[in-house]
C-alpha positions in Angstrom: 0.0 0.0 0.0 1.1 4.0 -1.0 1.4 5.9 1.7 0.1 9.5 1.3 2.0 13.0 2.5 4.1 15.3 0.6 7.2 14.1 -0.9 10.4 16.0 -0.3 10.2 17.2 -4.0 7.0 18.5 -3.9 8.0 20.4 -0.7 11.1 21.6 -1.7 9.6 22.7 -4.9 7.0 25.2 -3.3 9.3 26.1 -1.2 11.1 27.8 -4.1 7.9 29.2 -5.8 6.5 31.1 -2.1 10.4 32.6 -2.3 10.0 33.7 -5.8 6.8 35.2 -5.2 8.3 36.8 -1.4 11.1 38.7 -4.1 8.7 39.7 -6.7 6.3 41.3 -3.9 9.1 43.0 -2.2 10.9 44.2 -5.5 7.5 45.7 -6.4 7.5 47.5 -2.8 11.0 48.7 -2.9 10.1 50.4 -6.1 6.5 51.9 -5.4 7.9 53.0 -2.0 11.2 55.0 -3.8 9.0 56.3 -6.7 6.8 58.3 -3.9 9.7 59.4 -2.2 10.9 60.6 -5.5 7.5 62.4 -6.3 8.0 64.0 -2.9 11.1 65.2 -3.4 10.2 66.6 -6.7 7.5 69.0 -5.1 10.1 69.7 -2.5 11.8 71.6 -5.5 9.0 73.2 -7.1 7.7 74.8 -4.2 11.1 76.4 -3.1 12.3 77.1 -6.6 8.6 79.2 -7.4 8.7 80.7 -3.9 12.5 81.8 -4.5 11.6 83.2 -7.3 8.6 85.4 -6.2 10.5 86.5 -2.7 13.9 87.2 -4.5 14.1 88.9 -8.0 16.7 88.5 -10.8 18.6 91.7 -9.3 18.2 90.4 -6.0 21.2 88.9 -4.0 20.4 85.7 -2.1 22.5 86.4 1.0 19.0 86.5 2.8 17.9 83.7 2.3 19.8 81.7 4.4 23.2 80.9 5.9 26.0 79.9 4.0 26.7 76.5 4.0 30.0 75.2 4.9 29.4 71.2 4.6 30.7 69.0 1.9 29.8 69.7 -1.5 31.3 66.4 -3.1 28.0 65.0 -4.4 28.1 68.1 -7.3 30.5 66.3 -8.9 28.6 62.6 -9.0 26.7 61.6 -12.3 22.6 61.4 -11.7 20.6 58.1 -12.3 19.6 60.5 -15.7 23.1 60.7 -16.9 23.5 64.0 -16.1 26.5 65.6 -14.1 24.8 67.3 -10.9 26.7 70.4 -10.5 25.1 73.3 -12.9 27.6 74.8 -15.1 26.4 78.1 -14.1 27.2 77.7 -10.5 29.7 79.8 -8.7 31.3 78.7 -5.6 28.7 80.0 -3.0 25.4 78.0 -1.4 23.6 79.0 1.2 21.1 77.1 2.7 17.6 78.2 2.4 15.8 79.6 5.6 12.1 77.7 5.2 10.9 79.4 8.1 12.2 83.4 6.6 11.0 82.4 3.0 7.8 81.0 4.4 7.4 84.5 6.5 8.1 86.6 3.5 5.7 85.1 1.5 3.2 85.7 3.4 4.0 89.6 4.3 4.8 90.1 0.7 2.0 87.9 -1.2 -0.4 86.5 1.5 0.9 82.7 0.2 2.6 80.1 2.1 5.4 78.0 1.2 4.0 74.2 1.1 5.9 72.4 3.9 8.4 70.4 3.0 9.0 66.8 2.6 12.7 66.6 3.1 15.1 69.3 4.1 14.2 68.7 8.4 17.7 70.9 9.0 15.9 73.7 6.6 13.2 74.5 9.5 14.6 76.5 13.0 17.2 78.0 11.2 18.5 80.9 14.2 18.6 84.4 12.8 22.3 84.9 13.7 23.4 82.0 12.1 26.1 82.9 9.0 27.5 79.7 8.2 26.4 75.8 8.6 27.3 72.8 7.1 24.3 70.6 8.1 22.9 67.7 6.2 19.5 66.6 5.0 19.0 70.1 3.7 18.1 72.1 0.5 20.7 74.8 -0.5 20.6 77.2 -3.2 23.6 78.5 -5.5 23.6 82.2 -5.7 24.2 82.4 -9.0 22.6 80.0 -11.2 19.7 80.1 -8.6 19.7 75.9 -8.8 18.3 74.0 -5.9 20.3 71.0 -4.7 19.2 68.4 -1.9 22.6 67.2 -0.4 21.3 63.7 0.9 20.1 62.9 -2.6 16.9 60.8 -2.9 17.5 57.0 -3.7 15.6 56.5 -7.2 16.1 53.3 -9.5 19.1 52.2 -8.6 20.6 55.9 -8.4 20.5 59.0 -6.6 18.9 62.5 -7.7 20.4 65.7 -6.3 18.4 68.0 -8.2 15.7 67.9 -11.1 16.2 66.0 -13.5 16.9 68.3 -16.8 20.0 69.9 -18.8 21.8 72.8 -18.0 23.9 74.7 -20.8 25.4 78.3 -20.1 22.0 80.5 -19.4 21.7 84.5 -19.0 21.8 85.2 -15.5 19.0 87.9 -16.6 16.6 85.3 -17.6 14.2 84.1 -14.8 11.5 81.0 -15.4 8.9 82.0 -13.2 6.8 78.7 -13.5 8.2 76.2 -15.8 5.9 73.5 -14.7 2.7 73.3 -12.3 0.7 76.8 -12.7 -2.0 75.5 -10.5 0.0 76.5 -8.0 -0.7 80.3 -8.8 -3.1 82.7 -6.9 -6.7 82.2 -8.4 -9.4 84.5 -8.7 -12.5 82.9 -8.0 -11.0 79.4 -7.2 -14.3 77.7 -7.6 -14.5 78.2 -11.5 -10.9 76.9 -12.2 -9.6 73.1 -12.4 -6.1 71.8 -13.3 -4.7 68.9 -14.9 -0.8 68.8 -14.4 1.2 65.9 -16.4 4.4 65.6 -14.7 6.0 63.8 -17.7 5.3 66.6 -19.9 5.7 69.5 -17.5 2.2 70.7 -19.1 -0.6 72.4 -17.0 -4.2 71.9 -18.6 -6.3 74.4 -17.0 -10.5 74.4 -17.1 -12.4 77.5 -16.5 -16.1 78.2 -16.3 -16.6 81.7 -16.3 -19.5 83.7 -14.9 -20.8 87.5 -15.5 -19.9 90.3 -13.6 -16.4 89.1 -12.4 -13.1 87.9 -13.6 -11.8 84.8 -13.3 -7.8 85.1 -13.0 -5.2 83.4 -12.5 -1.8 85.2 -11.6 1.7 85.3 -9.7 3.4 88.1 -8.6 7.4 88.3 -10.0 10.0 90.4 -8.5 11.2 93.1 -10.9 13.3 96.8 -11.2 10.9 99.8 -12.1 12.2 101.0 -15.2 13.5 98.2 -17.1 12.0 96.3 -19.9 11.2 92.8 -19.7 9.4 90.2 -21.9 7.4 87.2 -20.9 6.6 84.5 -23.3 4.3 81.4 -22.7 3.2 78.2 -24.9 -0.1 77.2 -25.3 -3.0 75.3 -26.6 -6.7 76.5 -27.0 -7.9 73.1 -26.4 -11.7 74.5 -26.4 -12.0 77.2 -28.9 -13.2 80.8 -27.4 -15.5 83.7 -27.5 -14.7 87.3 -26.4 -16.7 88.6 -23.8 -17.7 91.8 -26.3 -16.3 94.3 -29.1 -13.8 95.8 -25.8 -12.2 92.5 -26.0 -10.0 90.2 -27.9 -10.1 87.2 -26.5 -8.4 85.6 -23.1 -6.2 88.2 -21.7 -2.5 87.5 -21.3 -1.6 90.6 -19.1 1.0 92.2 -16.8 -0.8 94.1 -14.1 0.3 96.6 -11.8 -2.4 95.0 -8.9 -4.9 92.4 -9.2 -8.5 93.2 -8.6 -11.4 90.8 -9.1 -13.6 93.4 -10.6 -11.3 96.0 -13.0 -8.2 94.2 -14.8 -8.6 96.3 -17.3 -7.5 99.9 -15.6 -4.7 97.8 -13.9 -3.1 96.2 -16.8 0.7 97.6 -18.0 0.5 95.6 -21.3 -2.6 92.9 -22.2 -2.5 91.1 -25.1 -4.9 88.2 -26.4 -5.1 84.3 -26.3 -6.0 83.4 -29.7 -9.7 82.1 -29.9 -8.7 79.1 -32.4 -9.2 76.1 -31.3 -5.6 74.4 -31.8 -4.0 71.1 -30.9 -0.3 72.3 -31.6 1.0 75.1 -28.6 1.7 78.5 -30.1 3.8 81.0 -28.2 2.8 84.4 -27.0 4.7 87.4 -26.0 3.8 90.5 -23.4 6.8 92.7 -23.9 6.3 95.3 -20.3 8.3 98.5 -18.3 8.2 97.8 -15.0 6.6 100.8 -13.0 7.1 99.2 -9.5 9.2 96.4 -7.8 6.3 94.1 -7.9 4.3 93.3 -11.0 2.1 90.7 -12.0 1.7 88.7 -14.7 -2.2 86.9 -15.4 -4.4 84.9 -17.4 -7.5 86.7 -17.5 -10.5 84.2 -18.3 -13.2 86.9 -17.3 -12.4 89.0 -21.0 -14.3 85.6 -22.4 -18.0 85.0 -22.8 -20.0 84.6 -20.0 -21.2 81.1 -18.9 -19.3 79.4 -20.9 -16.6 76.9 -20.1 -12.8 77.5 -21.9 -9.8 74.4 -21.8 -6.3 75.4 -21.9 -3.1 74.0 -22.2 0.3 76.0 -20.7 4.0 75.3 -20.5 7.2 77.1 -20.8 6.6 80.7 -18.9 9.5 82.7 -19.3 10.3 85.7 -18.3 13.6 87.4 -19.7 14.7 91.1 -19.0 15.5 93.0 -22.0 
C-alpha cells in the first residue's frame, strides 16, 4: 500500500515558488515606495524654486535667504541616475542654505501665500537668525548664482540618486528668470471655484479648465519680482484646447496681461500691457509674448479668463513661462 503525505520534492519545490513570489512582492514594494519618495522630493523643489523666485528677483542677491553653507559639496560632482552631471555649469562657488521658516514669512507679508511644507530638508526648519555659516545635512541649498536647488542627501531612485531635477543645464543669462516652468495650478486664483487643473508631470504641461461667470473675472496670476524702469518680456506656450469667445467688441479674447495689482472686478485699468489668447481652437501650442516696463518692484503677470464669454466653459493648455529682462 502507498502511503500518502508530501514528498520532499514537492516540498522543496513550493518552497522555491513562495520565495520567488516573497522577491517579486518585495521588489514591487521597494520600487513603489522610492518612486513616492521621488514624487515627494520633486515637489520639495518646485515649491522652493517658485517661492525663490517670487521673494527674490533677478537683481536680488540671495544672502538673505539663508546661511552659507560650509558642509561638503562632493555629491556636485557625482553623475545622476539620468546621466546628467549634478553640478550646474552656471554655479559659482557659493550655497547657502535656504531659511524655510524666513521664505515661508516673507511670503506671506509680501504675497499672502505660504510656502507648502516640505518633505525633506528637516535641518531647513529653525534656522536661528544669527546664524552665518552651517554645514548641516539633509538640507536644501541654493547657489547664488545659477539660482539651482540642490538636496545634499540625494533621494534613492532606481538604482541611483537625484540631487536636483532632473533636466540639462547649458550656459544660461543670469537675466533670464523662469517664473513657472511646470505646475501653474500653483498660482493665486481669482474665483478658485470656477478653475480646475490637470498637471502631467512627464510633460511638465498644465491643462487648466475655467467656467466663467458675468460680472467678475476669473484670473489666474503670480506676482514676480522686478526693477521699475527696465524692460522685460514674458513668453508662454499654449494650446486652446476649447476654442473661445470674447466677452464683447472691448475684448479680444483671453487676456495674457501684466498688471500693476490684481482686482477681481477691474483688470482692465490695472493692466501695464494685455495682449490676447488666440480664440482658435488648436492642438499644436503656439507662443505668445507681453513685452512690459516695470513701474514698481512688484508686478504681476495673469491669465485673465473673465475677457471671455459669460457662462461658458474654456480648456487650456500652458507650458514654458518665461520671463527674460531685456
Amino acid at each position: 500500500m502507498k502511503e500518502k503525505g508530501v514528498t520532499l520534492i514537492v516540498l522543496v519545490i513550493t518552497i522555491i515558488i513562495l520565495a520567488m513570489i516573497a522577491t517579486v512582492t518585495t521588489v514591487k514594494t521597494t520600487s513603489v515606495v522610492e518612486a513616492n519618495k521621488y514624487t515627494k522630493f520633486k515637489d520639495d523643489l518646485i515649491s522652493l524654486r517658485e517661492s525663490v523666485s517670487q521673494v527674490y528677483g533677478i537683481d536680488d542677491t540671495l544672502e538673505n535667504i539663508g546661511p552659507k553653507y560650509t558642509g561638503s559639496v562632493s555629491f556636485l560632482s557625482e553623475t545622476q541616475g539620468d546621466g546628467k552631471t549634478v553640478k550646474n555649469p552656471n554655479d559659482n562657488d557659493i550655497y547657502y542654505v535656504i531659511n524655510a521658516d524666513k521664505l515661508n514669512s516673507d511670503l506671506q507679508s509680501k504675497f499672502n501665500i505660504h510656502l507648502l511644507t516640505l518633505n525633506y530638508g528637516n535641518n531647513n526648519y529653525g534656522i536661528t537668525n544669527d546664524a552665518t555659516t552651517t554645514n548641516f545635512t539633509d538640507v536644501y541649498i541654493i547657489n547664488s548664482q545659477s539660482r539651482t536647488i540642490y538636496y545634499t542627501d540625494g533621494i534613492e531612485y532606481k538604482g541611483s540618486k537625484y540631487y536636483r531635477e532632473s533636466e540639462g543645464y547649458s550656459k544660461i543669462s543670469n537675466k533670464t528668470l523662469f517664473v513657472d516652468p511646470q505646475n501653474i495650478s500653483r498660482w493665486n486664483k481669482a474665483y478658485d471655484d470656477r478653475f480646475s487643473f490637470e498637471f502631467d508631470n512627464n510633460t511638465k504641461q498644465t491643462k487648466v479648465t475655467v467656467t466663467s461667470s458675468s460680472n467678475v473675472w476669473e484670473i489666474l496670476y503670480v506676482p514676480i519680482n522686478v526693477t521699475s524702469g527696465k524692460t522685460y518680456k514674458v513668453s508662454v506656450d499654449y494650446i486652446n484646447n476649447t476654442g473661445s469667445v470674447p466677452l464683447n467688441s472691448s475684448y479680444q479674447g483671453a487676456g495674457f496681461q501684466i498688471l500693476n495689482k490684481v482686482d477681481n472686478l477691474d483688470n482692465l485699468s490695472n493692466s501695464a500691457n494685455t495682449v490676447y489668447l488666440s480664440n482658435t481652437k488648436s492642438t499644436d501650442f503656439q507662443t505668445i509674448t507681453n513685452t512690459f516696463t516695470a513701474t514698481q518692484s512688484t508686478m504681476y503677470i495673469a491669465f485673465n479668463f473673465g475677457m471671455l464669454q459669460d457662462n461658458s466653459t474654456y480648456t487650456y493648455t500652458f507650458r514654458n513661462i518665461l520671463v527674460q529682462e531685456q
